[in-house]
N, C-alpha and C positions, 0 to 999 in steps of 0.2 A: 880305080877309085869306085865311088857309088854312082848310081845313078836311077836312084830309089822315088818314088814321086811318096809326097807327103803331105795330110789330110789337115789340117790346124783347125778344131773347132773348140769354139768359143758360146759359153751359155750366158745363161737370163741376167742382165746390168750390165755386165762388160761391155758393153757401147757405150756408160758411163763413165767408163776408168777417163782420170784427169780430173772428172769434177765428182763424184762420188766420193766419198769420205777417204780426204787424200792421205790425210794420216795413217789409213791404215793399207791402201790400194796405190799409194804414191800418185805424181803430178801427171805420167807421160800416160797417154789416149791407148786405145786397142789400135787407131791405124800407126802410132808410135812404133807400139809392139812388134806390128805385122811389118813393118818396115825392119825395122833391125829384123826380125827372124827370116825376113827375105835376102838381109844382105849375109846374113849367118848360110843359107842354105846357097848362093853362091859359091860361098869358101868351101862347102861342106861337100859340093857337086851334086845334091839335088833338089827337087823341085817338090814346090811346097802350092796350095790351095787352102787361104784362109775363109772364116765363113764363122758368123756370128749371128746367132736366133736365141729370140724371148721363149720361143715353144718348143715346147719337151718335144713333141711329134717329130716337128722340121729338123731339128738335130738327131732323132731315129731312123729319118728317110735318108739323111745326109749319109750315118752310118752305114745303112743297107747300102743306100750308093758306091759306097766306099770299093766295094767286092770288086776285086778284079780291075780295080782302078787306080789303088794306092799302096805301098807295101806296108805303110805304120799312119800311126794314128797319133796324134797329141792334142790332150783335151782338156780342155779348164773348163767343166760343165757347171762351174757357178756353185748355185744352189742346189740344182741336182744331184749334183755329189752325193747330196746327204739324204735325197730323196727319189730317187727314179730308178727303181727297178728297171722299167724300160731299153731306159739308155744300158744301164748295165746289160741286161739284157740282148740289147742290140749288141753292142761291144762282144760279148762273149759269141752271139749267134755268127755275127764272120769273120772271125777269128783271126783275126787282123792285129799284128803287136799294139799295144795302146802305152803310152806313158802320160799319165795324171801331173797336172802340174795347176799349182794356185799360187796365187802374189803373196798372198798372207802366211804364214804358220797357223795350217786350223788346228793344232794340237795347241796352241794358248790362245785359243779363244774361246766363244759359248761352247758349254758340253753337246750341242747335238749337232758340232763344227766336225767332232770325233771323230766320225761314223762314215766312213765313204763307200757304196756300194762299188764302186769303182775297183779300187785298191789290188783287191784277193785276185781281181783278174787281169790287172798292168802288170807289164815288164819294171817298172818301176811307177815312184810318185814325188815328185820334186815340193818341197812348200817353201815359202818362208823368204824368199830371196826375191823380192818383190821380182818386175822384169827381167829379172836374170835367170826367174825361175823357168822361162821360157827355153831362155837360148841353153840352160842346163840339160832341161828334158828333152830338147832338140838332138844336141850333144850324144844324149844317154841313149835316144833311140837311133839314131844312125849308127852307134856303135854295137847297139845288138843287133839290128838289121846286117851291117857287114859280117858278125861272127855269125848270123844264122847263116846267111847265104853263101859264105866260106865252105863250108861242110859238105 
């Protein structure tokens, strides 16, 4: 089986999930989250580090950190998404598998939900399945993780 270590970073609000606008982010918290995706990563055989910042930077250092520490990346950078070349940036600089994943469907929401600098450069992008969208993209990257490291 695997035994991949795996980066979960979390952007700007999501420390409000639960009470932030539940109708569209649903009721359960980010330590909710982090909780199921810890018992997912159990069943799954690897080991996961979650980690949640308001600042674009500290989730760039986080990334850089990443090198040589983690094999994938799974990241709901919030509002970033739609805004930080950096992070993008950062992402692509080490080259590290990323799968994008958000609570919402930002394809019906505001037009500039659209747009994810992210995207062009994941193995994939999960939306729309509120909390589930988590343990999906967890899913989706440990199975490219296995068929890369197969080869």
């Amino acid at each position: 089986m695997s035994n991949f270590s795996i980066l979960v970073l979390n952007g700007p609000n999501l420390n409000l999930l639960g009470q932030r606008e539940p109708t569209i982010y649903g009721h359960l918290t980010l330590d909710d989250i982090n909780t199921m995706l810890e018992e997912e990563a159990v069943k799954l055989n690897v080991k996961l580090s979650c980690f949640q910042s308001n600042h674009e930077g500290v989730l760039v250092d986080y990334i850089h950190q990443s090198l040589n520490n983690y094999q994938g990346i799974l990241i709901n950078a919030g509002a970033y998404t739609h805004t930080s070349v950096a992070i993008r940036d950062a992402l692509s600089g080490v080259a590290i598998p990323v799968v994008e994943v958000h609570l919402s469907n930002i394809y019906r929401r505001e037009d500039f939900r659209h747009h994810s600098y992210i995207a062009d450069i994941a193995v994939g992008q999960i939306s729309g399945f509120g909390a589930e969208s988590y343990r999906l993209g967890l899913h989706g990257l440990v199975n490219h993780l296995q068929s890369t490291f197969r080869k």
